[in-house]
N, C-alpha and C positions, 0 to 999 in steps of 0.2 A: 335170411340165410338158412339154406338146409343144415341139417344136422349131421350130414356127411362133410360139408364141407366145412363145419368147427371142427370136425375129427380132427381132417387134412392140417388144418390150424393151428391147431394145440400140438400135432405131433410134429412141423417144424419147427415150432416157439422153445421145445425141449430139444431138440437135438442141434439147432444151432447154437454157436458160442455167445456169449454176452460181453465177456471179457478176456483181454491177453491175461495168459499165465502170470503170477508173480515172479522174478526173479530171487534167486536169495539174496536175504543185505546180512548174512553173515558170512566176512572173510574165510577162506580155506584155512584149518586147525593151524597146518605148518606154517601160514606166514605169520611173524610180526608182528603188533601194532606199530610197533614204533623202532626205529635204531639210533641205538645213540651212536652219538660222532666220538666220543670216549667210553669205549669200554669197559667196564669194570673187572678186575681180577681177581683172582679168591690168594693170588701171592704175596704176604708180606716178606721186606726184608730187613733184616735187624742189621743197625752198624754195630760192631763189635765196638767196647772200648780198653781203652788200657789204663789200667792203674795206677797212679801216681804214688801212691804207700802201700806198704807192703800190710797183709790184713792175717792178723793169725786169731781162729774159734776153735775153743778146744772145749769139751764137756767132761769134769770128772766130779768124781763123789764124796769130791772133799769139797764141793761145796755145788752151789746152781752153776746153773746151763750160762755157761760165759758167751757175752755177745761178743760180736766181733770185736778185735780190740786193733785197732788203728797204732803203729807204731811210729812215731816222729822222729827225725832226725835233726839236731841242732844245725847251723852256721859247721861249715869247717868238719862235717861229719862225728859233731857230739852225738854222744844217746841219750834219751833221755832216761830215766832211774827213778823210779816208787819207792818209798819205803815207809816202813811204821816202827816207831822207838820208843823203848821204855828202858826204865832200870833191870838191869841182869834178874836180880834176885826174881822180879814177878815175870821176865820173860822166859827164863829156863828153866826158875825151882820152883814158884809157884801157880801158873797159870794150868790147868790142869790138863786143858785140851787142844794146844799148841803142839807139845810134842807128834800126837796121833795124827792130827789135820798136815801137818809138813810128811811125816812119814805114808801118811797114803795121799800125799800128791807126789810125792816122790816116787813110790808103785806105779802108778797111772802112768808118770813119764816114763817108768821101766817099760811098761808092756808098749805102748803107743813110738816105744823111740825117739822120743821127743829130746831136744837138747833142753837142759836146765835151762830157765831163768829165773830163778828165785835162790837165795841164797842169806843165812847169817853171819850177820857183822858184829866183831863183840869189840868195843870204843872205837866206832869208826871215825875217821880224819872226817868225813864229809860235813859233820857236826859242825863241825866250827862256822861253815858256812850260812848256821842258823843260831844266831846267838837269844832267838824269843824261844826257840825250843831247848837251848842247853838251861836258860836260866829256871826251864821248869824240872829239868831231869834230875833224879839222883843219879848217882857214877854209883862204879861203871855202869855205861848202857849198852844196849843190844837192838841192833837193826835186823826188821827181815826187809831184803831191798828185791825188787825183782823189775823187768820190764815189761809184765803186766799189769796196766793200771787197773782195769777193772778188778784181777783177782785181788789187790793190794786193798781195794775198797771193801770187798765183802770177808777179807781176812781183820779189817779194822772193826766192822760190826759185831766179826766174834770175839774180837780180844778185848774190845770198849777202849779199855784204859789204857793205851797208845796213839801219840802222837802221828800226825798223817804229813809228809811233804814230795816232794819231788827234787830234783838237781840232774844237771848234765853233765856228762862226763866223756874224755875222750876213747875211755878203753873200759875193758871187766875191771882190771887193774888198779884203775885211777879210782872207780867207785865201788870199789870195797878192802879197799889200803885203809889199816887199821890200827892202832896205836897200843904194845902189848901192855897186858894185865893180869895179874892172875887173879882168876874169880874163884870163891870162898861162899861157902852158903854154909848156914848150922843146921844142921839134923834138928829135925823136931823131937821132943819128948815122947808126943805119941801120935801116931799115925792112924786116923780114925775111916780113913777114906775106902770102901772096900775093895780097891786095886792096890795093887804094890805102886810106891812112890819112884819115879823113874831114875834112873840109876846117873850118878854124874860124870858128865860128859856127855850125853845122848845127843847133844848140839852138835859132836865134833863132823858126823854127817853131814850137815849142812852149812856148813863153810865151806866159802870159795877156795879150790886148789892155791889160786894165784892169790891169796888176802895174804895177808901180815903187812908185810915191812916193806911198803911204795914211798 
């Protein structure tokens, strides 16, 4: 074969095709792999619920951050009633830091408008209801009774030496009707404490309008 015609040879061996084009095997960006039959949604929705007890959280600086305190109602619309008791003499003339702790939760309530619930009892009727705590009391005694359990628990940690119970009652009325007495304390000889000794009657604040004679 001449050498002209390898030329002729090799320059159709390069300019014809060898093979088809590839096609592309990657799908178009915008489509898909795949569709689901259920779609997923970025929407949740919450069912609300309703409260079956009424839930009071109150924080003041007479003592820690109170949790919520769930309030029960007996059969027949009783309430239910906390308290802590001792003998008068250590609950109003000698406990030292009762007086202060009642008077700035009673502030709190001022400012927040909160209705009371805590209140003293001085010989309350409800006593009789517990004859394992009278047989430890001296007379006369003294309740702080209120319808928060929780504060009644960390009011019993500061005071120690009071008795802890609960009872039900139909009204304010019924539970903290009280049986009168007059209380008597002796002056010490010397007062070494370096605050002035609180003056008597400083309790008479915190008794219930409606206490005495039920």
């Amino acid at each position: 074969m001449s050498a002209l015609n390898l030329v002729s040879l090799g320059g159709q061996l390069l300019n014809s095709p060898t093979h088809k084009p590839l096609k592309s095997f990657l799908l178009p960006p915008t489509k898909p792999f795949f569709k689901s039959p259920n779609p997923i949604t970025t929407t949740t929705t919450w069912k609300s619920t309703t409260a079956v007890r009424t839930a009071v959280a109150a924080v003041d600086s007479s003592g820690p951050t109170e949790k919520v305190v769930v309030e029960e109602e007996g059969g027949g619309g009783r309430k239910k009633y906390h308290f802590l008791v001792a003998n008068a003499k250590f609950m109003l003339d000698e406990e030292e830091h009762f007086q202060e702790q009642l008077a700035e939760r009673l502030r709190y309530y001022g400012e927040k408008n909160k209705e009371l619930d805590f209140w003293l009892v001085i010989e309350p009727k409800f006593l009789d209801k517990f004859p394992n705590i009278t047989k430890r009391l001296k007379r006369p005694a003294v309740a702080l009774v209120s319808t928060n359990a929780t504060w009644i628990t960390f009011m019993k940690l500061r005071l120690d030496r009071v008795l802890q119970e609960s009872f039900e009652a139909e009204s304010l009325e019924e539970a903290v009707a009280s049986n009168p007495v007059n209380l008597e304390f002796e002056k010490p000889e010397k007062w070494t404490a370096p605050y002035p000794k609180y003056e008597y009657g400083w309790w008479e604040t915190f008794l219930a309008p409606v206490a005495s004679k039920v």
